[in-house]
PDB file of the backbone (N, CA, C, O) and the ligand in Angstrom, with CONECT records:
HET     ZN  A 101       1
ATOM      1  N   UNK A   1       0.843  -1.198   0.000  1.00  0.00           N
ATOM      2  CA  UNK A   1       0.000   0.000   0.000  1.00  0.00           C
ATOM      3  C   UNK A   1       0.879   1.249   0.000  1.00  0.00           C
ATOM      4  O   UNK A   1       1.963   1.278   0.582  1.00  0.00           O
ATOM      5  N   UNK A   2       0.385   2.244  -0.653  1.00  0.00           N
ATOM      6  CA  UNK A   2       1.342   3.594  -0.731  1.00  0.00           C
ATOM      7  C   UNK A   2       0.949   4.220   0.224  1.00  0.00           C
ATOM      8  O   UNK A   2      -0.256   4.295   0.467  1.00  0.00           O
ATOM      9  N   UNK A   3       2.111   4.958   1.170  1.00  0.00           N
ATOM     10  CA  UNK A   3       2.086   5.618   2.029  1.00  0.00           C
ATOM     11  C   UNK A   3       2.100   7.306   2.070  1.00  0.00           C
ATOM     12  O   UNK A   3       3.272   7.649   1.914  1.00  0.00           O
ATOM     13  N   UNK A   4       1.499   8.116   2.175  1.00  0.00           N
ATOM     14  CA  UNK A   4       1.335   9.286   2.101  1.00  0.00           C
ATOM     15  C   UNK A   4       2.300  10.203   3.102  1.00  0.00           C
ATOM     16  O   UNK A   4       2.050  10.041   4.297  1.00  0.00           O
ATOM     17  N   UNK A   5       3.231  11.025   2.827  1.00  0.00           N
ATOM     18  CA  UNK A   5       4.171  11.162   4.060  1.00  0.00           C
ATOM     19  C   UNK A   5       4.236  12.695   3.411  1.00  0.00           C
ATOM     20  O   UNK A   5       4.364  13.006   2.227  1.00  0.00           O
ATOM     21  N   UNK A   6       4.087  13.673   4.755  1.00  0.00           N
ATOM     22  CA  UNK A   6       4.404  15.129   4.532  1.00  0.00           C
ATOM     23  C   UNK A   6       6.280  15.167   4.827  1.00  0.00           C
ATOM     24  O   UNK A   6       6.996  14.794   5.756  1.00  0.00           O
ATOM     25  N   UNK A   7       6.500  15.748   3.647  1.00  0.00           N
ATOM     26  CA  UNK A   7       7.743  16.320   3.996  1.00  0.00           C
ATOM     27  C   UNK A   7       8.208  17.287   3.888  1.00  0.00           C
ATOM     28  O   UNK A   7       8.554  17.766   2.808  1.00  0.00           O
ATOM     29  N   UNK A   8       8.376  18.005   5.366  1.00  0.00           N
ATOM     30  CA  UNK A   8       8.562  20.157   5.080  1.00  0.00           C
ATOM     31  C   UNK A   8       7.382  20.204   4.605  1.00  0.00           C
ATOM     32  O   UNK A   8       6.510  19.548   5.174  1.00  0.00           O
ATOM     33  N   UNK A   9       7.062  20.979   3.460  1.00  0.00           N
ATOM     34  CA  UNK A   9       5.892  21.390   2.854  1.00  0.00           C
ATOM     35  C   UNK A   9       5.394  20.988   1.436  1.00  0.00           C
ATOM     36  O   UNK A   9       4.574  21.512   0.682  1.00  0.00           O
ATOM     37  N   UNK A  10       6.227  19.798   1.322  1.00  0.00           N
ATOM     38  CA  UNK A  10       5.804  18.928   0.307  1.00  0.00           C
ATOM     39  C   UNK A  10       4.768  17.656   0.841  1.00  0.00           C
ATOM     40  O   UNK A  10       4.443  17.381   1.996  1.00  0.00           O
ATOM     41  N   UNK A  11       4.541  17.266   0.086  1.00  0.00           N
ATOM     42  CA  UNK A  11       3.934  15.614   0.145  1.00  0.00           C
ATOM     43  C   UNK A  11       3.977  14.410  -0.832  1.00  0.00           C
ATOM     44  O   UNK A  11       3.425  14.347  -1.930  1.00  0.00           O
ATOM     45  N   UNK A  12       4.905  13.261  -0.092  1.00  0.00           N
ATOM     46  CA  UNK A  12       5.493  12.406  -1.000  1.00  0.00           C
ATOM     47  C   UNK A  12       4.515  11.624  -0.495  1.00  0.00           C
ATOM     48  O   UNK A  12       3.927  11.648   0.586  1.00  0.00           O
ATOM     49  N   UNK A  13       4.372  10.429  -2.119  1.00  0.00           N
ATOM     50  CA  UNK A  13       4.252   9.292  -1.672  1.00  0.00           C
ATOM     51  C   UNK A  13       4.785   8.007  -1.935  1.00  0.00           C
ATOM     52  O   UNK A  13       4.866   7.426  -3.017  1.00  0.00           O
ATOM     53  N   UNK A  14       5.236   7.535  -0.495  1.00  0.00           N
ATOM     54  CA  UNK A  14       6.227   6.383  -0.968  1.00  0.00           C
ATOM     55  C   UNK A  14       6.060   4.940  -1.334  1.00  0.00           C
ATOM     56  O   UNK A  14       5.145   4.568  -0.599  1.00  0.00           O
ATOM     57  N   UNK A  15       6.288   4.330  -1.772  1.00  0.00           N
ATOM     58  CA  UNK A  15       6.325   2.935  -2.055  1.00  0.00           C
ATOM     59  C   UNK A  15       6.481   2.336  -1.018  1.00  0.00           C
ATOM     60  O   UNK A  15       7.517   2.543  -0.386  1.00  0.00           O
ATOM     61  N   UNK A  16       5.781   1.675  -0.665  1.00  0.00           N
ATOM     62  CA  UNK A  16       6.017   0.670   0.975  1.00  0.00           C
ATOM     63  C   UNK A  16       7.106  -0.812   0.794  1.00  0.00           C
ATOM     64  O   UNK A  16       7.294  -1.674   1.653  1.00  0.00           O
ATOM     65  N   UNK A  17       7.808  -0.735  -0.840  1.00  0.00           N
ATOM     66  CA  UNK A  17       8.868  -2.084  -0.638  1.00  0.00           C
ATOM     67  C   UNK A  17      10.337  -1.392  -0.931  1.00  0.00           C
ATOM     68  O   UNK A  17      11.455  -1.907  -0.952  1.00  0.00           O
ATOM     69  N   UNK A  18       9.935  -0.101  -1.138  1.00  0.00           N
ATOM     70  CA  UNK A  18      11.296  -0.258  -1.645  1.00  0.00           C
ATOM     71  C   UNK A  18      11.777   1.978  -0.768  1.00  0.00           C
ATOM     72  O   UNK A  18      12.728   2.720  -0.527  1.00  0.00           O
ATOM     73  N   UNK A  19      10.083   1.915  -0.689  1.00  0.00           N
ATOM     74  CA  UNK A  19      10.308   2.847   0.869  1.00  0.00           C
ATOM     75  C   UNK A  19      10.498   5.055  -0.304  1.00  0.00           C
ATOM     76  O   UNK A  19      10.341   6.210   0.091  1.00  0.00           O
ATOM     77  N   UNK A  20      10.927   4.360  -1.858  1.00  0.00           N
ATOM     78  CA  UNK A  20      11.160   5.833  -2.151  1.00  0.00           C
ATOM     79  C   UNK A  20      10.543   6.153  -2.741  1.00  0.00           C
ATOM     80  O   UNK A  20      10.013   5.467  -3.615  1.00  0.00           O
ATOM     81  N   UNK A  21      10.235   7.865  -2.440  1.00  0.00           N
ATOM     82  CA  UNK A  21       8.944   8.693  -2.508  1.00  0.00           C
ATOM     83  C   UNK A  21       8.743   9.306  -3.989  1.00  0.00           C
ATOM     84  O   UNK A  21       9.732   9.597  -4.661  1.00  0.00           O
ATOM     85  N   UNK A  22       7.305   9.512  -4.522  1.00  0.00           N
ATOM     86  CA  UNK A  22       6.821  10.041  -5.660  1.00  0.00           C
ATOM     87  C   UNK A  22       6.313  11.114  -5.103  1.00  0.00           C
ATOM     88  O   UNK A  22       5.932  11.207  -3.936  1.00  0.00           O
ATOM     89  N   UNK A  23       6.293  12.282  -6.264  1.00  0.00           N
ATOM     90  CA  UNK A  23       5.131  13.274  -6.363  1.00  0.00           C
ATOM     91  C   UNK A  23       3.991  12.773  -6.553  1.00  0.00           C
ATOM     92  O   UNK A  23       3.044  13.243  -5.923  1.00  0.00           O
ATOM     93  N   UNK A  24       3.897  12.272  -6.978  1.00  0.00           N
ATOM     94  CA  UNK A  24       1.835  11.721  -7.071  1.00  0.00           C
ATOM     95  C   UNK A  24       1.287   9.751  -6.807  1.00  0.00           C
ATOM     96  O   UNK A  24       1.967   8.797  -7.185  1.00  0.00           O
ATOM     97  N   UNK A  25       0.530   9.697  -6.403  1.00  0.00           N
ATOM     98  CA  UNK A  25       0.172   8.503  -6.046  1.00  0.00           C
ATOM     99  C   UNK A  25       0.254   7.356  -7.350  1.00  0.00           C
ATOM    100  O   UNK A  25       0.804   6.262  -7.222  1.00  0.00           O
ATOM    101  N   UNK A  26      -0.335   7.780  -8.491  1.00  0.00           N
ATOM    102  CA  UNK A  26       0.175   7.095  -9.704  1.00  0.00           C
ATOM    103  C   UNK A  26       1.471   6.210  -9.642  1.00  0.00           C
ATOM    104  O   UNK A  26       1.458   4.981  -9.584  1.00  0.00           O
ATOM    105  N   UNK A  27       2.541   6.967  -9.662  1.00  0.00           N
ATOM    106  CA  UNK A  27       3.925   6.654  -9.915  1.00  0.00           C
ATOM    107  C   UNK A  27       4.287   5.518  -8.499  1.00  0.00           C
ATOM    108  O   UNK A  27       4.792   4.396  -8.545  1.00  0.00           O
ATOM    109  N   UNK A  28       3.950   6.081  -7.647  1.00  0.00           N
ATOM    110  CA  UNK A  28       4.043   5.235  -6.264  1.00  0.00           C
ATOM    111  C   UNK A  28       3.738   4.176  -6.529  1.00  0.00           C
ATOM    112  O   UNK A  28       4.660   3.365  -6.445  1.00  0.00           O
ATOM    113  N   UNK A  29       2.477   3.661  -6.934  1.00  0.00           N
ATOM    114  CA  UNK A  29       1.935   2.579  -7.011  1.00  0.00           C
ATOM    115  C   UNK A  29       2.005   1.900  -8.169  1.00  0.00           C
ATOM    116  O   UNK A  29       1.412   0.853  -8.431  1.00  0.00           O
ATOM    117  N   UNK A  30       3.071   2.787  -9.174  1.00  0.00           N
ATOM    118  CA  UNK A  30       3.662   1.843 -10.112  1.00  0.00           C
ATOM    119  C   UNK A  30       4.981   1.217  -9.722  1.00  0.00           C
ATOM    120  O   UNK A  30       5.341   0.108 -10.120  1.00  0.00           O
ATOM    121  N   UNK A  31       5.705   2.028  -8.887  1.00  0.00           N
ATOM    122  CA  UNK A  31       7.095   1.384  -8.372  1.00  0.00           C
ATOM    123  C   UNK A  31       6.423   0.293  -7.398  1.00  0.00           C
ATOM    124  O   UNK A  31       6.684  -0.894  -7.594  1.00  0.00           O
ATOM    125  N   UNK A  32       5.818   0.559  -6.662  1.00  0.00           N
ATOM    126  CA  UNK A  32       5.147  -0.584  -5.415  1.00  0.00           C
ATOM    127  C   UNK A  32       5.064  -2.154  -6.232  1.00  0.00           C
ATOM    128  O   UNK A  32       5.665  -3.186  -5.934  1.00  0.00           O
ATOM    129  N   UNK A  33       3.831  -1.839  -7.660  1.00  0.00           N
ATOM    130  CA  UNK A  33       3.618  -2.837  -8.323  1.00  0.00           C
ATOM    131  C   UNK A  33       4.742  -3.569  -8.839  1.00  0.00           C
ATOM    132  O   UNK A  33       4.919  -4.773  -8.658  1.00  0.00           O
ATOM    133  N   UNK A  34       5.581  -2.716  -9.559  1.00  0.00           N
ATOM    134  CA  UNK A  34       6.956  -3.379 -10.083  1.00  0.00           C
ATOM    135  C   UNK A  34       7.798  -4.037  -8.665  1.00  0.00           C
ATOM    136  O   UNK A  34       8.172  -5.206  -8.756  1.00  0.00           O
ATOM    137  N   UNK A  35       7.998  -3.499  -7.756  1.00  0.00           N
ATOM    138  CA  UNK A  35       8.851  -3.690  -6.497  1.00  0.00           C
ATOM    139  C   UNK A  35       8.579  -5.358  -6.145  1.00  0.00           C
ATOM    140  O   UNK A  35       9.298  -6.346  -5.993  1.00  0.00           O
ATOM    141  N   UNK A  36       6.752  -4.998  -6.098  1.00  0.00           N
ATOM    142  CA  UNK A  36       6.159  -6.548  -5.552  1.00  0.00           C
ATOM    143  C   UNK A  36       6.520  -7.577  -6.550  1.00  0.00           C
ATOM    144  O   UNK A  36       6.526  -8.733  -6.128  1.00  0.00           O
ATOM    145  N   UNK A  37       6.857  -7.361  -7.933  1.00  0.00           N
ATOM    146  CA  UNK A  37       6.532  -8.301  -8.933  1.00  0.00           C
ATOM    147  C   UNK A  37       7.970  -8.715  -9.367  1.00  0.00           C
ATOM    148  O   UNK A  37       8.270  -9.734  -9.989  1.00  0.00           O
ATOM    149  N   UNK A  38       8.943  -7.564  -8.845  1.00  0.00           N
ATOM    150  CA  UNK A  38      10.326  -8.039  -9.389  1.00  0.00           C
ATOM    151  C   UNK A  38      11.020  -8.580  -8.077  1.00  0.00           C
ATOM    152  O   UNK A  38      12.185  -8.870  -8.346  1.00  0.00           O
ATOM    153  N   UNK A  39      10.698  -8.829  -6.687  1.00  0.00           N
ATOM    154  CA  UNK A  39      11.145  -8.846  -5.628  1.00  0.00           C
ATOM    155  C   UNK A  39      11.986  -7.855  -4.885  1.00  0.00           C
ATOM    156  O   UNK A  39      13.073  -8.133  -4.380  1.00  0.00           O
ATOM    157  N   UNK A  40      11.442  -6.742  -4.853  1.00  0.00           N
ATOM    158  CA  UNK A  40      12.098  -5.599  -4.397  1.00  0.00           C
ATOM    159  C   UNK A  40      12.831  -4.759  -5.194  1.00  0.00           C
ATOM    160  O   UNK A  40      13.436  -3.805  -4.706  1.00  0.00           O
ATOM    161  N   UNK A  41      12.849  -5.082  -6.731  1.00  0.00           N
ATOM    162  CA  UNK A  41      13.976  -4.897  -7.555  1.00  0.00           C
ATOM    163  C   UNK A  41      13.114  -3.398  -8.359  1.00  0.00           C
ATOM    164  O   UNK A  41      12.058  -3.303  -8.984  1.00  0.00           O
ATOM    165  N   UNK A  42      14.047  -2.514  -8.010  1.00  0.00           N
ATOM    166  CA  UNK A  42      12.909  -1.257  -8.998  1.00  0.00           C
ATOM    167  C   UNK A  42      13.530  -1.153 -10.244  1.00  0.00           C
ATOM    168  O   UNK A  42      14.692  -1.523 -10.417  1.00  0.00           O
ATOM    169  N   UNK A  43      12.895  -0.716 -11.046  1.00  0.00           N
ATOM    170  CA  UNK A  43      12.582  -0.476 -12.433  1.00  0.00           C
ATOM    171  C   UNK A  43      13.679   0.826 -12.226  1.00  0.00           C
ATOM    172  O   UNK A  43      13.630   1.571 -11.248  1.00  0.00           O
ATOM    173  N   UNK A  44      14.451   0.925 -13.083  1.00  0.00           N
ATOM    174  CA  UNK A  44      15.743   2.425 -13.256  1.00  0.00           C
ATOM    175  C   UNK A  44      14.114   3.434 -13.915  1.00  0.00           C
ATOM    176  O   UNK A  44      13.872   4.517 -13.381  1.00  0.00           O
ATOM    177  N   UNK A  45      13.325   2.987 -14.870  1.00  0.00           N
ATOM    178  CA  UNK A  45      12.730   4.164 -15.477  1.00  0.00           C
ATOM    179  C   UNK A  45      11.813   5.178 -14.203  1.00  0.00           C
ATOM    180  O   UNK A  45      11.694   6.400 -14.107  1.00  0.00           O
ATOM    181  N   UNK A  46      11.168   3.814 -13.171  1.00  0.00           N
ATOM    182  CA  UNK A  46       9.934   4.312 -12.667  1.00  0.00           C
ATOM    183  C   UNK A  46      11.107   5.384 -11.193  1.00  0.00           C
ATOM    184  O   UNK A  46      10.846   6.558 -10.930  1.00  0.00           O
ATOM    185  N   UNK A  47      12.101   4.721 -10.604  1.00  0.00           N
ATOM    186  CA  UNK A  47      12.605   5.279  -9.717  1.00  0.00           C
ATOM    187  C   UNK A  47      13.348   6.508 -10.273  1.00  0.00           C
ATOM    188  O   UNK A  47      13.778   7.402  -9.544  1.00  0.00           O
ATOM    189  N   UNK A  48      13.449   6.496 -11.386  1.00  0.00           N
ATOM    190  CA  UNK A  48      14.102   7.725 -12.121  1.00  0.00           C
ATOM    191  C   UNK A  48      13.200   9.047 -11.459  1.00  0.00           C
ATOM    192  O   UNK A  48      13.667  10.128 -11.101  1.00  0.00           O
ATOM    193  N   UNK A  49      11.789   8.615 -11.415  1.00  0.00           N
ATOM    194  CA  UNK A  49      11.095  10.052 -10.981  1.00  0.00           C
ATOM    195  C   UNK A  49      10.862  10.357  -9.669  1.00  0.00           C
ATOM    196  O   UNK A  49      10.342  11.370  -9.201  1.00  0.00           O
ATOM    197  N   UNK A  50      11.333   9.297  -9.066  1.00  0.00           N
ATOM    198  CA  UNK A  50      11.681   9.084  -7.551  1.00  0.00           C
ATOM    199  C   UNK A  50      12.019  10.707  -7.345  1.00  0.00           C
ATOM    200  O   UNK A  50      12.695  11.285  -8.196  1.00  0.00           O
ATOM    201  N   UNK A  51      11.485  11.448  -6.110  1.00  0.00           N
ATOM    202  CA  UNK A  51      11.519  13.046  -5.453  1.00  0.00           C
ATOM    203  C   UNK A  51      12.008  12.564  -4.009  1.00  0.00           C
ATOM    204  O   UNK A  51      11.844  13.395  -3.115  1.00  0.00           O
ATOM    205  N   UNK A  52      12.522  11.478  -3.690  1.00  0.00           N
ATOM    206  CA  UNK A  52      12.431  10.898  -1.936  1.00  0.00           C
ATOM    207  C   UNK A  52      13.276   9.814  -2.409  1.00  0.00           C
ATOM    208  O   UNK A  52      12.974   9.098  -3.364  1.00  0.00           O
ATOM    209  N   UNK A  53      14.740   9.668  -1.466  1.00  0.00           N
ATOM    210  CA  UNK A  53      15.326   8.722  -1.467  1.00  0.00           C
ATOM    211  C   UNK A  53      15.160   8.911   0.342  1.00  0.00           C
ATOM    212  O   UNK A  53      15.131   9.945   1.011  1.00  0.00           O
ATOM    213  N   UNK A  54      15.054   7.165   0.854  1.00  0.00           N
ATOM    214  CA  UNK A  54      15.219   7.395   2.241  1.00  0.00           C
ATOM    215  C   UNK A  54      16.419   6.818   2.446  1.00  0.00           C
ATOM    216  O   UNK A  54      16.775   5.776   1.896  1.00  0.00           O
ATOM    217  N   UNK A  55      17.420   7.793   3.637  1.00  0.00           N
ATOM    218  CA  UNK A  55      18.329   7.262   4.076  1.00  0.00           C
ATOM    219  C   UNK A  55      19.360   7.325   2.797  1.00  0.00           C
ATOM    220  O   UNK A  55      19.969   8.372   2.579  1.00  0.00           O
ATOM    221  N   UNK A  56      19.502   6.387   2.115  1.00  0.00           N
ATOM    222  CA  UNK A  56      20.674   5.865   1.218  1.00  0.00           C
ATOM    223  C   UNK A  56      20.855   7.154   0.371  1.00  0.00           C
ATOM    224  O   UNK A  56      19.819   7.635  -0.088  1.00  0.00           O
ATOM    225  N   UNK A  57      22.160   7.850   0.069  1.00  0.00           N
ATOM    226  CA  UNK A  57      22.533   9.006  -0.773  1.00  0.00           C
ATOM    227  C   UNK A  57      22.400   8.079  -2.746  1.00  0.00           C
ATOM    228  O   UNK A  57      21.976   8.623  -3.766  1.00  0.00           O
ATOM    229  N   UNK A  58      22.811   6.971  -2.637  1.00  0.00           N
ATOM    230  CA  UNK A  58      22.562   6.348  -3.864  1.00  0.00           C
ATOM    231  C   UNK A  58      21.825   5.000  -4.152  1.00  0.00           C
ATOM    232  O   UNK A  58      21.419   4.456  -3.125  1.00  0.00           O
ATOM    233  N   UNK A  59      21.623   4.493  -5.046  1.00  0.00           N
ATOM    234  CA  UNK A  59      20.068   3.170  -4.919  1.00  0.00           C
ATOM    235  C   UNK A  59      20.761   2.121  -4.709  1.00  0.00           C
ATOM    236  O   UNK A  59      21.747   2.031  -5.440  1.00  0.00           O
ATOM    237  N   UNK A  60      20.626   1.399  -4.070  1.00  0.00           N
ATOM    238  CA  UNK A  60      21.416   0.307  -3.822  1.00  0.00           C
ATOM    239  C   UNK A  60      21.409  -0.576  -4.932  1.00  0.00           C
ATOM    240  O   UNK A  60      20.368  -0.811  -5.546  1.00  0.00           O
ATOM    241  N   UNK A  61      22.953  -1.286  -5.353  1.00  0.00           N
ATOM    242  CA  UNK A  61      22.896  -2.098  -6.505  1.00  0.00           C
ATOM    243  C   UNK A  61      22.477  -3.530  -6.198  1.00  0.00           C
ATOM    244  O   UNK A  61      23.330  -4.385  -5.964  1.00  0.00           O
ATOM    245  N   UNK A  62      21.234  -3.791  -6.198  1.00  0.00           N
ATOM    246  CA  UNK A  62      20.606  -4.744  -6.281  1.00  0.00           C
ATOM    247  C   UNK A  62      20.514  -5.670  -7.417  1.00  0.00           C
ATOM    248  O   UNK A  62      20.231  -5.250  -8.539  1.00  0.00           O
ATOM    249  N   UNK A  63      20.741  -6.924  -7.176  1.00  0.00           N
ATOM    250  CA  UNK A  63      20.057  -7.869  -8.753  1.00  0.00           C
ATOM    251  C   UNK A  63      18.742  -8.035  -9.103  1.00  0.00           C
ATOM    252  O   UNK A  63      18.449  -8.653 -10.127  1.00  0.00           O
TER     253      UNK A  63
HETATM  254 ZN    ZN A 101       9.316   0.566  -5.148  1.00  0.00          ZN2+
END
């Protein structure tokens, strides 16, 4: 499920597998879908529009 999170005076919403935040609920719940379907593994196109990295300064190189 996508999580709705204020940040400062924005509002992201993040992907609950892989935790990083979109401008709009759309995109969220396309990384979520891909996340669930590739095993955590995001898509370079959909995280490309990623506005919210948590924690990590770069995406972790995952297989
Ligand atoms: Zn994701």
């Amino acid at each position: 499920m996508v999580t709705k999170k204020k940040i400062g005076d924005r509002t992201v919403f993040l992907c609950d597998i892989c935790g990083l935040g979109y401008a709009d609920r759309v995109t969220a719940q396309e990384c979520e879908d891909y996340c669930r379907a590739h095993h955590g593994s995001c898509s370079a196109e959909i995280s490309a529009k990623a506005v919210y990295l948590p924690g990590a300064p770069t995406l972790p190189d995952r297989k």
